[in-house]
C-alpha positions as CSV (number, residue, x, y, z in Angstrom):
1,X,-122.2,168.3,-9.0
2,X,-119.9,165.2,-9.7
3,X,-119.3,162.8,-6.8
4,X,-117.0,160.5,-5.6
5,X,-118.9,157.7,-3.4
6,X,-116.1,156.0,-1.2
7,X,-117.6,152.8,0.8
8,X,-115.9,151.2,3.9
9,X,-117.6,147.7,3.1
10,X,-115.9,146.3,6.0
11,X,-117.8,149.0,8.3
12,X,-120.9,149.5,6.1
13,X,-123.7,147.6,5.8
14,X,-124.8,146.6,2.5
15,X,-128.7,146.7,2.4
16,X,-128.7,150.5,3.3
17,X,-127.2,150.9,-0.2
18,X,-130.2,151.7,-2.2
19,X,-131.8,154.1,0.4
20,X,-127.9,155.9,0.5
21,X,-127.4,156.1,-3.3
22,X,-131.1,157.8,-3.4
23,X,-129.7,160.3,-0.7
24,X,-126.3,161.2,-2.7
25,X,-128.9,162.1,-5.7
26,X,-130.1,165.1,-3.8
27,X,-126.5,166.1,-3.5
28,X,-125.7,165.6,-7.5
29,X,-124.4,163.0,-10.0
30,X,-122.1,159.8,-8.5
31,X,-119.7,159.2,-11.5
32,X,-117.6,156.9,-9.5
33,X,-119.0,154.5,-6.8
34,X,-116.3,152.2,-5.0
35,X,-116.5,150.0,-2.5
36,X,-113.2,148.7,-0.4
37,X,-112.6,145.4,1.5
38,X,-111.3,142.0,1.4
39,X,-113.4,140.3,-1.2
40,X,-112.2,137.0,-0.6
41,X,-113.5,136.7,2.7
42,X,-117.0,135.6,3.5
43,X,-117.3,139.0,5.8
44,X,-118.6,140.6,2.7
45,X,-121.3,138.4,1.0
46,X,-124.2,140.8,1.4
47,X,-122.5,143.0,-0.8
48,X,-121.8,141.0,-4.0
49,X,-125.3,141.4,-5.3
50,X,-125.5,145.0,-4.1
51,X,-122.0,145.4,-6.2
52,X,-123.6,144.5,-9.5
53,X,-127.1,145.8,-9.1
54,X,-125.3,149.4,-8.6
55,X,-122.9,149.2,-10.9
56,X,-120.3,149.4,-7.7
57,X,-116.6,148.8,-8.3
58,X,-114.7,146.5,-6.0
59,X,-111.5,146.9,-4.0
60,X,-109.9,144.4,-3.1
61,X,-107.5,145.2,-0.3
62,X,-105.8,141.9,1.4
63,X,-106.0,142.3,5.5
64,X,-102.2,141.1,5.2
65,X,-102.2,141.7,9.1
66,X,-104.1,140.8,12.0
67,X,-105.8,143.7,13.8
68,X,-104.5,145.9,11.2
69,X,-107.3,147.7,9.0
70,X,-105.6,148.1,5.4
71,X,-108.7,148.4,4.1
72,X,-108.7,152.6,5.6
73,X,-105.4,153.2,4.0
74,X,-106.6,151.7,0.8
75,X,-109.5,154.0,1.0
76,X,-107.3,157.2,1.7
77,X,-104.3,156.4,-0.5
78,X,-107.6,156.0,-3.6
79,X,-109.5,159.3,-2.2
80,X,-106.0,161.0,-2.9
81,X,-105.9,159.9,-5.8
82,X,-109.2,161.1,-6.9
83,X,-108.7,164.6,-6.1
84,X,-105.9,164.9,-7.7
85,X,-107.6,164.0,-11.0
86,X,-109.5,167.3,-10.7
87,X,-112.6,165.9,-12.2
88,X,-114.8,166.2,-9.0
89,X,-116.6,168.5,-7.1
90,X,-117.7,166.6,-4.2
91,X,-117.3,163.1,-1.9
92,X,-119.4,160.9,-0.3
93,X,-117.3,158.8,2.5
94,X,-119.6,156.2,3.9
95,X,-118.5,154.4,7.4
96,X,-118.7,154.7,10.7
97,X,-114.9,154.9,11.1
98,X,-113.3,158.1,13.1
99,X,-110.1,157.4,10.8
100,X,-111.6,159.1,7.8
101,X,-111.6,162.6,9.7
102,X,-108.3,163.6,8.2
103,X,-109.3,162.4,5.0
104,X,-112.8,164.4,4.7
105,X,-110.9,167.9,6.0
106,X,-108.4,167.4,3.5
107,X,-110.7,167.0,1.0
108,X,-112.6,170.4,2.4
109,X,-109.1,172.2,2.4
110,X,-108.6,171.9,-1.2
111,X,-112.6,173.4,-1.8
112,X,-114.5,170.3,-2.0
113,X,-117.7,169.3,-0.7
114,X,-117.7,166.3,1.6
115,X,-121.2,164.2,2.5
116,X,-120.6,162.0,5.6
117,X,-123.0,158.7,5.6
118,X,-122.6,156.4,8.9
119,X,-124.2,155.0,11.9
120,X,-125.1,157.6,15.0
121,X,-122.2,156.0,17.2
122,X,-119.8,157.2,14.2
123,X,-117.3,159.9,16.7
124,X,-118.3,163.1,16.6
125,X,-114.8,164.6,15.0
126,X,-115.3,162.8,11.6
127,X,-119.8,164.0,11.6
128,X,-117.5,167.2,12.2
129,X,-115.3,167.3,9.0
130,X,-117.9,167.2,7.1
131,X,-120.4,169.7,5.2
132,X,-123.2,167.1,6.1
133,X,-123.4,164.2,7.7
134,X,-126.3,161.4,7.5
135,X,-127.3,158.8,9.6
136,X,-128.0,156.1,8.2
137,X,-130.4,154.8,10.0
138,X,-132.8,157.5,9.1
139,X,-132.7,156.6,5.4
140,X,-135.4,155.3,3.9
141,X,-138.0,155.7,7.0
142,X,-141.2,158.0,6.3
143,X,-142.4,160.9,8.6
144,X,-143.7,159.9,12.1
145,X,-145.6,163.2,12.5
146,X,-144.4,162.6,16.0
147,X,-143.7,165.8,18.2
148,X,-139.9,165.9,19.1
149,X,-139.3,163.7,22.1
150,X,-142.8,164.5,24.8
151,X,-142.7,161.0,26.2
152,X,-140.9,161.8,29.6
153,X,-137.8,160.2,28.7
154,X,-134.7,161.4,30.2
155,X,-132.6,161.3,27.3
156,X,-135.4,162.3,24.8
157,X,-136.2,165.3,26.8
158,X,-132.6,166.5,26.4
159,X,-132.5,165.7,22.9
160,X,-136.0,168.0,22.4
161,X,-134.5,171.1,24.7
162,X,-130.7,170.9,22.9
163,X,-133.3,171.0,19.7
164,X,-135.2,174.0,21.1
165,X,-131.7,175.7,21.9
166,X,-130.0,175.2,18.4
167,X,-133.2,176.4,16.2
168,X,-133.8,179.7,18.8
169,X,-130.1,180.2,18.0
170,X,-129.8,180.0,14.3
171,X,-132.9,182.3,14.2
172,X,-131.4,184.4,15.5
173,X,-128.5,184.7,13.8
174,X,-130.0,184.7,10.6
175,X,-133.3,186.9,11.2
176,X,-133.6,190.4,10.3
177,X,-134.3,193.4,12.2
178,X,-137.9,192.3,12.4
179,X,-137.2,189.2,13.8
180,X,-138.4,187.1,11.0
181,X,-136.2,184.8,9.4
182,X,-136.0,182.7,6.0
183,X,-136.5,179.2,6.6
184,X,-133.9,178.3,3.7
185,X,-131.4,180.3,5.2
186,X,-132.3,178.9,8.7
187,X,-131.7,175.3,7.1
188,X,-128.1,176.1,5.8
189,X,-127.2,178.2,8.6
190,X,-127.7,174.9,11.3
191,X,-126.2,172.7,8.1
192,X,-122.9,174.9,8.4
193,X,-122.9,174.9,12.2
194,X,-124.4,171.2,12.6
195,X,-123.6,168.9,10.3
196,X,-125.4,166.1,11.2
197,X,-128.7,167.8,12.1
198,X,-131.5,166.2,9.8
199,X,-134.8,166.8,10.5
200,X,-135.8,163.0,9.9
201,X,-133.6,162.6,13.4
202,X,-137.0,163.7,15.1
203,X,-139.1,161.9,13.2
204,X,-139.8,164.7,10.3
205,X,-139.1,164.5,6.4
206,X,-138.7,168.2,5.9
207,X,-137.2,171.0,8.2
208,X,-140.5,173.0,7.2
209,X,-142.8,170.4,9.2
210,X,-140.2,170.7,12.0
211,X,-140.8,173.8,13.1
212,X,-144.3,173.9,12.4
213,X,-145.3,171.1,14.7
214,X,-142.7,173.0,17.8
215,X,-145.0,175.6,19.8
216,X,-142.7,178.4,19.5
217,X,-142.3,179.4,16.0
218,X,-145.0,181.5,14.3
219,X,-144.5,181.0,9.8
220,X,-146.1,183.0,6.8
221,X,-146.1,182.7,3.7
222,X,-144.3,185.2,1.5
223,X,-144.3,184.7,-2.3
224,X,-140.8,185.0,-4.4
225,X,-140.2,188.2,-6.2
226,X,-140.9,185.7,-9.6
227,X,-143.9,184.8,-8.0
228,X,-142.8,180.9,-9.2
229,X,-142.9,179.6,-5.6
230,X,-143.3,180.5,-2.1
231,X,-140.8,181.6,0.7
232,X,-141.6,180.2,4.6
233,X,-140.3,182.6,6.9
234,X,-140.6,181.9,11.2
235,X,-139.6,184.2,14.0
236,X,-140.3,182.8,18.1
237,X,-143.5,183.7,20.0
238,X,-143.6,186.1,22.3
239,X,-142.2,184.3,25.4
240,X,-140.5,181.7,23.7
C-alpha cells in the first residue's frame, strides 16, 4: 500500500517520529512524508534534525495572521492535491487537530484508506473519520502484562467495563452459530466500529493477549486449512 504521511508540525511533537514512522510500516510503504509549519520560527526546532534523519520534506507555510492557523489549510489545499495525483492508496494525517475531519472523510469518500496518529485529547469526530486511529502516546511502550484497569479507580473501572461491553458485542456479531468466533475477524470487526481501540491502550501489545488475560473468554487453537499457521478463536463463558 502506498502512503501519504501528512504532519501538523505545529501540533505534533517531533520525538514521537521514529516510534510513528515504525507504526505507518505495518500499514504499507510511506512514498511521500511531509511535514507543515512555519520554519522560520523557533516553534519548530525539535524538528529540523528529525526532518533530515527521515528524509521528511518541509513546508513552509508563513502564519501571515495572528490567531489564524494557515498551516491547516496548507495541509488540506496539499492532501487535495495528493489525491488527485492518483498514485496513492492510503494517508496518514498526524495531529491532534479536529479541523482535519473533513479532510480524512473526503479522502474515505473517494476509497482511500486514512490512518489517524494524535494525542488521546484529539476530538472524537476526527479519531471518527478515520479507518484507524493511534494514539500516540502508546507508541513505542512495551507490554505491561497488566490486567485492564483492577486498581479501584473510578475512571479506570469505567474504562475496563465499556472494554468488557465492546469485546462481548463484537463477539457476538461476528461468532457463528456455535458461539465461537475468529479472533482476526473480532479484531477488524471493533477496527471498523472503533477506530481508535488499540490493545496497547490497556497495557497489551497484541489483541490476542487481551482477551486472554479478561476472565470471560475461553480460546483454542484451530490450525489453517494450509496447516502454515494457527487460527485463535474465543466465545464468553458461561455466565459472562
Amino acid at each position: 500500500m502506498r502512503l501519504a504521511v501528512l504532519i501538523d508540525a505545529d501540533n505534533a511533537k517531533a520525538d514521537a517520529i521514529s516510534d510513528l514512522l515504525a507504526e505507518v510500516s505495518k500499514f504499507g510503504v510511506a512514498t511521500v512524508k511531509r511535514a507543515y509549519g512555519d520554519w522560520t520560527t523557533t516553534n519548530l526546532q525539535g524538528w529540523k534534525k528529525q526532518l533530515h534523519k527521515y528524509a521528511i520534506q518541509p513546508m513552509q507555510q508563513f502564519s501571515y495572521t495572528r490567531g489564524k492557523n494557515s498551516t491547516d489549510a496548507s495541509m488540506i489545499i496539499d492532501g487535495m492535491d495528493l489525491l488527485y495525483t492518483g498514485n496513492f492508496d492510503g494517508f496518514c494525517i498526524v495531529s491532534s487537530d479536529c479541523d482535519f475531519t473533513r479532510l480524512a472523510t473526503r479522502f474515505r469518500e473517494a476509497g482511500l484508506s486514512v490512518y489517524g496518529f494524535g494525542e488521546k485529547k484529539t476530538p472524537e469526530p476526527f479519531v471518527a473519520a478515520c479507518d484507524r486511529f493511534i494514539f500516540t502516546e502508546i507508541l513505542g511502550k512495551g507490554e505491561t502484562q497488566e490486567k485492564p484497569a483492577a486498581t479501584g479507580k473510578a475512571d479506570e473501572s469505567a474504562a475496563s467495563k465499556e472494554l468488557l461491553k465492546l469485546l462481548r458485542k463484537a463477539v457476538a456479531a461476528v461468532s457463528g452459530e456455535d458461539g465461537w468466533a475468529s479472533l482476526s475477524n473480532l479484531g477488524s470487526h471493533i477496527s471498523k466500529i472503533r477506530p481508535s481501540f488499540d490493545s496497547r491502550n490497556y497495557g497489551y501489545s497484541k489483541l490476542s493477549t487481551l482477551v486472554k488475560n479478561l476472565d470471560i473468554f475461553e480460546t483454542r487453537m484451530v490450525p489453517s486449512a494450509d496447516k502454515l499457521h494457527t487460527d485463535v478463536f474465543l466465545r464468553l463463558k458461561d455466565g459472562k
